[in-house]
C-alpha positions as CSV (number, residue, x, y, z in Angstrom):
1,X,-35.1,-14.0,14.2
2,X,-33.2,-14.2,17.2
3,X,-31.2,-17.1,17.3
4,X,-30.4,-17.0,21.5
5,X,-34.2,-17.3,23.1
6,X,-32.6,-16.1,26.7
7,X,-31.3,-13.3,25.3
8,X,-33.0,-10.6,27.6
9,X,-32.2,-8.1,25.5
10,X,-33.9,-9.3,22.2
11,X,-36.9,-10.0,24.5
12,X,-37.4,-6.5,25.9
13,X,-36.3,-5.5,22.2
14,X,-38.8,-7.9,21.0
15,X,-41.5,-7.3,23.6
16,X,-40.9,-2.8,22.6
17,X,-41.2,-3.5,18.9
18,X,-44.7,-5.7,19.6
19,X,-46.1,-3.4,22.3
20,X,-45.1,0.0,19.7
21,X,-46.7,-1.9,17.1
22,X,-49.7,-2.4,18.4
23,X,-49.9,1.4,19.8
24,X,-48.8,3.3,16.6
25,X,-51.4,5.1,15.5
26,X,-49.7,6.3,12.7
27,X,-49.2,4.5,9.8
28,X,-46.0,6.3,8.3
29,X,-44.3,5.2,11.9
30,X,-45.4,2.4,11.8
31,X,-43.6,1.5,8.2
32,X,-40.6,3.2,9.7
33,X,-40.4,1.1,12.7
34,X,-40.8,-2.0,10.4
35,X,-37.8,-0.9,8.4
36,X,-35.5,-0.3,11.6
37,X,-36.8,-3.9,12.9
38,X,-35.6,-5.1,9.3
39,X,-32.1,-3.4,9.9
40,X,-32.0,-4.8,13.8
41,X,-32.8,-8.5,12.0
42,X,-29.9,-7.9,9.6
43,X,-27.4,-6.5,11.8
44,X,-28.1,-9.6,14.0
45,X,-27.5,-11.7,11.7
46,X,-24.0,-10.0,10.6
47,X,-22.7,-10.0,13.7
48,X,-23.9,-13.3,13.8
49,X,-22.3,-14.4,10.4
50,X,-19.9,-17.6,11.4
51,X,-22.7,-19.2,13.6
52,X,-25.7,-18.4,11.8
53,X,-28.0,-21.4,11.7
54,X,-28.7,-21.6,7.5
55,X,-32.6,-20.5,7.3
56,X,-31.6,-17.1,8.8
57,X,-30.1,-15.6,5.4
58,X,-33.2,-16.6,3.5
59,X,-35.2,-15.5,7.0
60,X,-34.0,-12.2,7.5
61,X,-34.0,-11.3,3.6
62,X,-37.8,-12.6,3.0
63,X,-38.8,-10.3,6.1
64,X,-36.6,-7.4,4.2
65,X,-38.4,-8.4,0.8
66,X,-41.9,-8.7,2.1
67,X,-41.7,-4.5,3.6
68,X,-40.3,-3.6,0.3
69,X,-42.9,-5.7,-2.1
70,X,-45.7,-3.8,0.2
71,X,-43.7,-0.7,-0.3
72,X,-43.9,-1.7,-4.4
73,X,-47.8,-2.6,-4.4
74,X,-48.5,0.4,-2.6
75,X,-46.7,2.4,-5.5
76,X,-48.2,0.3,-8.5
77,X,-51.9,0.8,-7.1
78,X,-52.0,4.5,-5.9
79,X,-56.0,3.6,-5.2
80,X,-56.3,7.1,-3.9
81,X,-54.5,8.9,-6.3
82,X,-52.3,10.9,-3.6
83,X,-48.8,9.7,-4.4
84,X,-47.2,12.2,-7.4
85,X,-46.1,9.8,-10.2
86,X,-41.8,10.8,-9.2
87,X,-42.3,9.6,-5.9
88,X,-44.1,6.4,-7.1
89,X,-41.4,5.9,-10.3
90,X,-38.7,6.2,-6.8
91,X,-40.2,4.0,-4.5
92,X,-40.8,1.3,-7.6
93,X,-36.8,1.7,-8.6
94,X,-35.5,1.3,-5.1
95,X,-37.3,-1.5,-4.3
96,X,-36.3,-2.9,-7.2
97,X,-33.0,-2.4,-6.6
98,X,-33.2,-3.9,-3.3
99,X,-34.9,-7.0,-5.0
100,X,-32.1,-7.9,-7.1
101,X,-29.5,-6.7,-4.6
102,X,-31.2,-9.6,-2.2
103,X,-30.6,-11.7,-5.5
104,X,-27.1,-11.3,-5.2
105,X,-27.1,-11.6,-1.7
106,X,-28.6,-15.4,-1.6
107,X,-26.4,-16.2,-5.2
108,X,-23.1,-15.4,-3.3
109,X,-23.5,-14.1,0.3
110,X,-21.3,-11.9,2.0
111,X,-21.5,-9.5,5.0
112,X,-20.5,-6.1,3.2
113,X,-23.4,-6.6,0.3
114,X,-26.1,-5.9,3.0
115,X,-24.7,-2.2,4.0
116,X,-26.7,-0.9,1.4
117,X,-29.7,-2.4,2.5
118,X,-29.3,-1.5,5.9
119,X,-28.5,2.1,4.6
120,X,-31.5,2.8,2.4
121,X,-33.9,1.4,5.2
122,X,-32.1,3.6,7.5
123,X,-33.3,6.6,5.7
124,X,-36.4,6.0,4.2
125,X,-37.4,5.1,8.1
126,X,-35.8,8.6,9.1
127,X,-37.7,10.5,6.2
128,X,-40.8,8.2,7.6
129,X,-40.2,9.3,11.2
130,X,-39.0,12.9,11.0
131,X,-42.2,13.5,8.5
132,X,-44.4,12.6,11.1
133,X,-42.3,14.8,13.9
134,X,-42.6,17.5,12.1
135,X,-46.4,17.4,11.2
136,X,-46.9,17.0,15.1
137,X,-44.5,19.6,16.5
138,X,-46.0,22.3,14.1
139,X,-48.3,24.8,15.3
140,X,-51.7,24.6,13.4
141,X,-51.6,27.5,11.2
142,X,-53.0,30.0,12.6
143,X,-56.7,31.1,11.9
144,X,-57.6,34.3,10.9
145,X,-59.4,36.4,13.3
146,X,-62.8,37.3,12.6
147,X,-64.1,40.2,10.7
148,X,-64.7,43.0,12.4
149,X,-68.1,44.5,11.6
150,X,-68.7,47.8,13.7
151,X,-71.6,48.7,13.5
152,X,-72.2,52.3,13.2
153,X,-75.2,53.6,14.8
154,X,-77.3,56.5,13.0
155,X,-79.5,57.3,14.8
156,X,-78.2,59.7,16.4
């Protein structure tokens, strides 16, 4: 999405996001990695606004809409029955929000309508993110120690 090829920062930004990728074990960091890759993709392009080449918009927006619509299936299918039905309904309504607010977007285009965007992907990726922190900074819970059988000897 980059629209300077020498840049050398979007290349070591590039080259990170593709090397992190590809090492992320984790799928919940992986989806929150996506979604700060989706924000870095739209803040380029703001920043970019005057001079953007045309295709960008509709670039940057279908990469935005493709995370979200996998974020949607995801909800619909539920194929292993883990997701409680509130979290689904959520997901479902924000990405359709997002959906039409991309509508809007590409209907009449201006900088300020992608703040929004940029905010809700910024804190679904944190909630990604700091879930999976916390799961790996917390002790195991602890066992129980064994029972003690003593064994009382009676014979004397």
């Amino acid at each position: 999405m980059s629209q300077n090829k020498n840049n050398p920062y979007a290349n070591a930004a590039k080259t990170y996001d593709t090397h992190a990728q590809a090492h992320t074990t984790n799928q919940r960091e992986l989806e929150g990695r996506v979604l700060l890759k989706s924000n870095r993709n739209i803040q380029e392009l703001i920043d970019n606004w005057d001079n953007r080449p045309k295709e960008l918009l509709e670039d940057v927006l279908a990469y935005n809409r493709q995370i979200w619509l996998l974020f949607y299936d995801t909800a619909i299918e539920n194929k292993e029955g883990d997701r409680p039905n509130d979290l689904r309904s959520n997901i479902i309504n924000l990405a359709n929000f997002i959906f039409k607010r991309e509508i809007e977007i590409m209907s009449n285009p201006e900088k300020k309508k992608f703040d929004i965007l940029i905010n809700i992907n910024r804190e679904i990726a944190a909630g990604l993110m700091t879930q999976q922190k916390n799961s790996e900074t917390q002790a195991p819970a602890a066992k129980p120690p064994p029972p003690t059988h003593q064994r009382t000897d009676i014979s004397g």
